[in-house]
C-alpha positions in Angstrom: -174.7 -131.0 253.2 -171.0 -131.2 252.1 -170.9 -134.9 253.5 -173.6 -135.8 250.9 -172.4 -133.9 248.0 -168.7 -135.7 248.8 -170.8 -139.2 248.9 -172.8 -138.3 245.7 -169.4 -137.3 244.2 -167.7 -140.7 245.4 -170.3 -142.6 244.3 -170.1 -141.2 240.5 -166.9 -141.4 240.6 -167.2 -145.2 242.0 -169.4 -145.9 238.9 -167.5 -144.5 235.7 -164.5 -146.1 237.0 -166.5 -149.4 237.2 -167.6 -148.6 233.6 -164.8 -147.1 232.3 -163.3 -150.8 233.0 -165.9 -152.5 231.0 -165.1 -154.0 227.3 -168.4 -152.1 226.7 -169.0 -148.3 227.3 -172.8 -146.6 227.4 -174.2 -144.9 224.6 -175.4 -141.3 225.2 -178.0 -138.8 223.4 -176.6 -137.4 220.5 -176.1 -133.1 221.3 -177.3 -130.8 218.2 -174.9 -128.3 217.7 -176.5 -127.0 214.2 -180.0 -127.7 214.0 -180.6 -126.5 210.6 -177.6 -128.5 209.0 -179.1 -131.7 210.7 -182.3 -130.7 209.4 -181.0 -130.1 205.9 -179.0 -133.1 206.0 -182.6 -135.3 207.0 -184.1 -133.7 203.8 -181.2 -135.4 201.8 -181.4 -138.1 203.3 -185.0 -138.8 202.6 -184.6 -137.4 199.4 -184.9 -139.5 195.9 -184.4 -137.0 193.5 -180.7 -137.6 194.2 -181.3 -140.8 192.5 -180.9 -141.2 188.7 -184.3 -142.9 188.9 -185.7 -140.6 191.3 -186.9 -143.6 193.7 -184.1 -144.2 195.8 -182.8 -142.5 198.5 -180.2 -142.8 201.3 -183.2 -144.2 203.2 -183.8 -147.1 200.8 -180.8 -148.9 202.5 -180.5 -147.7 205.4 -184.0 -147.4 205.9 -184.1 -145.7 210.0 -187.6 -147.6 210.5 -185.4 -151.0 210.3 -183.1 -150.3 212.5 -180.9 -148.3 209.5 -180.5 -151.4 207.5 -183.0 -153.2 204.9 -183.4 -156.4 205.9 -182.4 -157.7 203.0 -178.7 -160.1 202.0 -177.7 -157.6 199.8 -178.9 -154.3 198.9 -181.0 -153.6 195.7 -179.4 -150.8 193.7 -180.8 -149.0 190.4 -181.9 -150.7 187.7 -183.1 -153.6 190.4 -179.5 -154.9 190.2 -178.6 -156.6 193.0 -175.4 -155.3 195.5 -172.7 -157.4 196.3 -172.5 -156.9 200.0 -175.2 -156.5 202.7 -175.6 -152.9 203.8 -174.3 -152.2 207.0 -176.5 -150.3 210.0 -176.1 -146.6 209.7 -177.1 -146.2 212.9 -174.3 -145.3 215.7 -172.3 -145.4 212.3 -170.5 -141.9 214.2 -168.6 -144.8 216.2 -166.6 -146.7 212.9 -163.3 -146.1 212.7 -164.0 -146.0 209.0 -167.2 -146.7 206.9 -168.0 -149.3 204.3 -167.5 -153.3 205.0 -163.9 -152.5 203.8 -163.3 -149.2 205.2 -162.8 -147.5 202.0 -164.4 -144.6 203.3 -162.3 -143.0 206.1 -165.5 -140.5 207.1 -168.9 -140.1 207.1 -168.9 -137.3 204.8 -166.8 -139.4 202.3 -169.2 -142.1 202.9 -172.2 -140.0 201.8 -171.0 -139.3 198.6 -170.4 -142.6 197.2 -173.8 -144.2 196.6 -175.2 -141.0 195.1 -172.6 -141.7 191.7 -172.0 -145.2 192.2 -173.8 -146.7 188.8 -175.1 -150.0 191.3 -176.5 -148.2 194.3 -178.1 -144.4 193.1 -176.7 -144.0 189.5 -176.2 -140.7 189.3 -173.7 -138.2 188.9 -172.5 -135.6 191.1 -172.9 -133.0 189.0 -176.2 -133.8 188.0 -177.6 -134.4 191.7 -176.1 -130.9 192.5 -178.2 -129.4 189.2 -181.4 -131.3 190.8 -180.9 -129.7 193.7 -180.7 -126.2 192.3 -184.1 -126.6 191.1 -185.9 -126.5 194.3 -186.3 -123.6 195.9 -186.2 -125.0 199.0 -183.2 -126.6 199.3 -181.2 -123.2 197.7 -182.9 -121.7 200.7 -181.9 -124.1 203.0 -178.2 -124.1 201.8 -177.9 -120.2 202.3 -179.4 -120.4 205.7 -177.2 -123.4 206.4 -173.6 -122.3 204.3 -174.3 -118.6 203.7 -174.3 -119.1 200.1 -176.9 -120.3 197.8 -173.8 -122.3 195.9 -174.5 -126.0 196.3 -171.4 -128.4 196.2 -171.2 -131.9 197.0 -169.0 -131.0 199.8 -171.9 -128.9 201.4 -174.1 -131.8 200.3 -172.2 -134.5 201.9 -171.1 -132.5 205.5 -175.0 -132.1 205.9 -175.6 -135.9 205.7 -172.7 -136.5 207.8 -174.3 -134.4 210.4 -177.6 -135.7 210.4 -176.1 -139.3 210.7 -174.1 -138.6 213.9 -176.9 -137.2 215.4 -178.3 -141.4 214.8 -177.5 -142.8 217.9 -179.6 -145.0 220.2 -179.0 -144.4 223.6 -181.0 -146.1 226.8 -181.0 -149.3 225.5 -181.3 -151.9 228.7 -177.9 -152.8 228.5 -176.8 -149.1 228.9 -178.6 -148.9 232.1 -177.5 -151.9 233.3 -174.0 -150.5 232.7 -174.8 -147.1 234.5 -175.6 -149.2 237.8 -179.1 -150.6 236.9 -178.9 -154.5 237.6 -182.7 -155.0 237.0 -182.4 -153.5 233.6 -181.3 -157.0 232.2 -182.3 -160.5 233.1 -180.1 -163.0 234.6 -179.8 -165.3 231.4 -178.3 -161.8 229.5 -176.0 -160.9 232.5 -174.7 -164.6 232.2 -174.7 -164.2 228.6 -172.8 -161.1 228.7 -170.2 -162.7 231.0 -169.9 -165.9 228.7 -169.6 -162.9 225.9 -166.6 -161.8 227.7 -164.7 -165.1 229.1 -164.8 -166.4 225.3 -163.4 -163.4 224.3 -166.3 -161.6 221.6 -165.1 -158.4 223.2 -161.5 -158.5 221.6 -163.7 -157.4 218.3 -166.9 -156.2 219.9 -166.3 -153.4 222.1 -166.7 -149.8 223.2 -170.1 -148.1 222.7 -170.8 -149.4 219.7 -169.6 -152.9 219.9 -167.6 -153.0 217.0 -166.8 -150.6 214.2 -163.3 -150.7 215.9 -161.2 -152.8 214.0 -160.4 -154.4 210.5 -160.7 -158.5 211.5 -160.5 -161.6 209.4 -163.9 -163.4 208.3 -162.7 -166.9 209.6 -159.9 -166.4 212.1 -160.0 -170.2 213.5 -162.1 -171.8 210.8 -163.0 -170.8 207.1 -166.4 -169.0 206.2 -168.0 -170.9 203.9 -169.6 -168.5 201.6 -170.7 -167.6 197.7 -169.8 -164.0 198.2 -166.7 -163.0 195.7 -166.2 -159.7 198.0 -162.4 -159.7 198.8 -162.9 -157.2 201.8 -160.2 -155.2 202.6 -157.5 -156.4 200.3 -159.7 -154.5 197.9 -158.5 -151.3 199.3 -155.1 -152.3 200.6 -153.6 -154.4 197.7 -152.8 -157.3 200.6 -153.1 -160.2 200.4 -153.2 -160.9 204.3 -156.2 -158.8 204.2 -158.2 -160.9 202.1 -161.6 -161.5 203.6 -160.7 -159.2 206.0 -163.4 -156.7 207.1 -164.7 -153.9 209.8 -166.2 -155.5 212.8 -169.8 -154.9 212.9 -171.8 -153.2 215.5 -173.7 -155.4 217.7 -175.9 -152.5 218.5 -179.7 -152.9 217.6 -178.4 -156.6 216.5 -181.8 -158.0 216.6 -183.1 -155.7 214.2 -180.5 -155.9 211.2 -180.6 -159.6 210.3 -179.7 -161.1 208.3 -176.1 -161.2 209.1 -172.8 -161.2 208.2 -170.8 -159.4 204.9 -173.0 -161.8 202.8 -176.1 -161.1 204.0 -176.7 -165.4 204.3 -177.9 -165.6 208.2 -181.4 -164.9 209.2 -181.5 -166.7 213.1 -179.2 -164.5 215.8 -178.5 -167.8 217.5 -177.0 -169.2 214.4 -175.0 -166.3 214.0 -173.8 -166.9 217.4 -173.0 -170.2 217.0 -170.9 -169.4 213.8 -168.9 -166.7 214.8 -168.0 -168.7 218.2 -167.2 -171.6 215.4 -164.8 -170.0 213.0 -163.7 -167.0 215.1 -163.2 -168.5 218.4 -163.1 -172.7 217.9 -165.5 -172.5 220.4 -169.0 -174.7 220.1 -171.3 -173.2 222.4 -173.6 -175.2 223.8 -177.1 -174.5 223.6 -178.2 -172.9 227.1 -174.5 -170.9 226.7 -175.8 -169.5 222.8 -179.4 -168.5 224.4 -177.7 -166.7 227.4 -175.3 -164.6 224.8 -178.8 -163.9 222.5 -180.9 -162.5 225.5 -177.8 -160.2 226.1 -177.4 -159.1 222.4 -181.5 -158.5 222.5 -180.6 -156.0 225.3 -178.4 -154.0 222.8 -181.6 -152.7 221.3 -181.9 -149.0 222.2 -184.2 -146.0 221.3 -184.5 -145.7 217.8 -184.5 -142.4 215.5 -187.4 -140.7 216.6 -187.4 -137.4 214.2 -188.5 -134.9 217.2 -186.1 -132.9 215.4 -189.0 -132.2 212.8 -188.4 -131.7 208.9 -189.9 -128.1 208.6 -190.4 -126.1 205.5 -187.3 -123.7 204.6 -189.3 -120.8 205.3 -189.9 -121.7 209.0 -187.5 -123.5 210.0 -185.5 -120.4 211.1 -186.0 -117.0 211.3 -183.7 -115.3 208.2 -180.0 -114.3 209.6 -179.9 -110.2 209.8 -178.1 -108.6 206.1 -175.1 -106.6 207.6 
């Protein structure tokens, strides 16, 4: 018995060393710690009303039935006026080392907050979102259950949509299990492709779990981007000019799902994508049997999506009332 369990053990060991020396590490189900703040935060996250016109939500853009993105070059704020920028994935979003294109956002939490006042995306103000949401019954309740105080802030507001979006991860995608010792879980063409992904060197930029969200990189590194977009990137928040056009490396996770692609939102096909980025990034032209093998790999990046069986319940129910001291 103790022979096996030492095998078992070496063996585990054997395999997280093997993947602990991979560009790319697995992504794993996200652990609740505070079901009701998730919950509350999925309620704001869904909800309109924190919209100046009352029909957008944090959803609109980031819609979690499109693989957190809409689909769309750039985003359509209120008023119908159209974003500058294409909305990143807020899925696996827990994994950026900041949040925006241009990382002006160093959290989550301060992330959530800017589209609610910002006068192109929601339109409101934060005063007047928190006066909305002491209207409803519901969500007082919900914030005492959650905060211990009926008091709604922005702060309160914000932490419980930064803990509903780290809970948006998609583990199990093919490529994970592949990773975890599974060498049927991906074809042939996407093992080749994902060793072409690494000899060219796409993982300097696209690593870890998330395959990006890492690093701040230049749009354009070998070659010029050739774009209409006037978005400086993150000169915008540094005040550099060696950070013009300069933005936060995507995730490649769910890849297949958020086109189109790029900062400017002006590439639908995956394989042109591919074919760019190897272009201006890496001076590389891929040939095209080499850009089909690195597409069937980044179609194995596609993992489970949101599926909610952490249900939005009424305030009443959702939890039995905390005993009064």
């Amino acid at each position: 018995m103790r022979m096996k369990l030492a095998l078992v053990a070496s063996t585990l060991g054997f395999s997280l060393s093997l993947m602990a020396a991979e560009p790319v590490q697995p992504i794993y189900p996200a652990v609740v710690e505070d079901r009701d703040k998730v919950e509350l935060g999925k309620m704001l996250f869904f909800d309109p009303r924190l919209s100046k016109s009352g029909f957008i939500s944090c959803n609109s853009c980031h819609n979690l039935s499109m693989g957190g993105s809409d689909n769309l070059p750039t985003s359509i704020g209120h008023d119908w006026q159209l974003g500058p920028i294409n909305s990143p994935t807020v899925l696996n979003s827990k994994f950026n080392i900041a949040q925006f294109w241009d990382g002006r956002a160093a959290t989550l939490q301060e992330q959530a907050g800017g589209p609610i006042a910002n006068p192109g995306e929601m339109a409101f103000t934060h005063q007047l979102a928190l006066e909305t949401l002491e209207t409803i019954p519901g969500y007082v309740e919900a914030f005492k259950r959650v905060y211990d105080s009926e008091v709604i802030t922005i702060d309160r507001v914000t932490d419980a949509l930064a803990v509903f979006e780290e809970t948006l991860v998609t583990p199990n995608a093919p490529f994970d299990r592949f990773l975890m010792g599974d060498k049927t879980a991906i074809s042939q063409e996407a093992q080749a492709g994902y060793a072409l992904f690494k000899s060219t060197g796409c993982t300097a930029c696209h690593n870890g779990q998330a395959l990006g969200g890492s690093s701040f990189q230049k749009m354009g590194l070998v070659k010029p981007y050739e774009t209409n977009s006037e978005v400086a990137g993150r000169s915008a928040v540094t005040g550099k000019e060696v950070d013009r056009f300069a933005f936060k490396v995507p995730t490649l996770r769910n890849i297949e799902l958020t086109y189109p692609y790029f900062h400017d939102g002006a590439v639908w096909d995956l394989s042109e994508a591919v074919n760019i980025m190897g272009e201006i990034q890496l001076g590389r032209q891929f040939e095209q049997k080499e850009t089909d093998q690195i597409v069937a790999f980044l179609k194995t990046l596609t993992g489970d999506q949101p599926s909610f069986s952490l249900p939005i319940l009424p305030p009443s129910v959702a939890k039995t009332p905390k005993p009064q001291p």
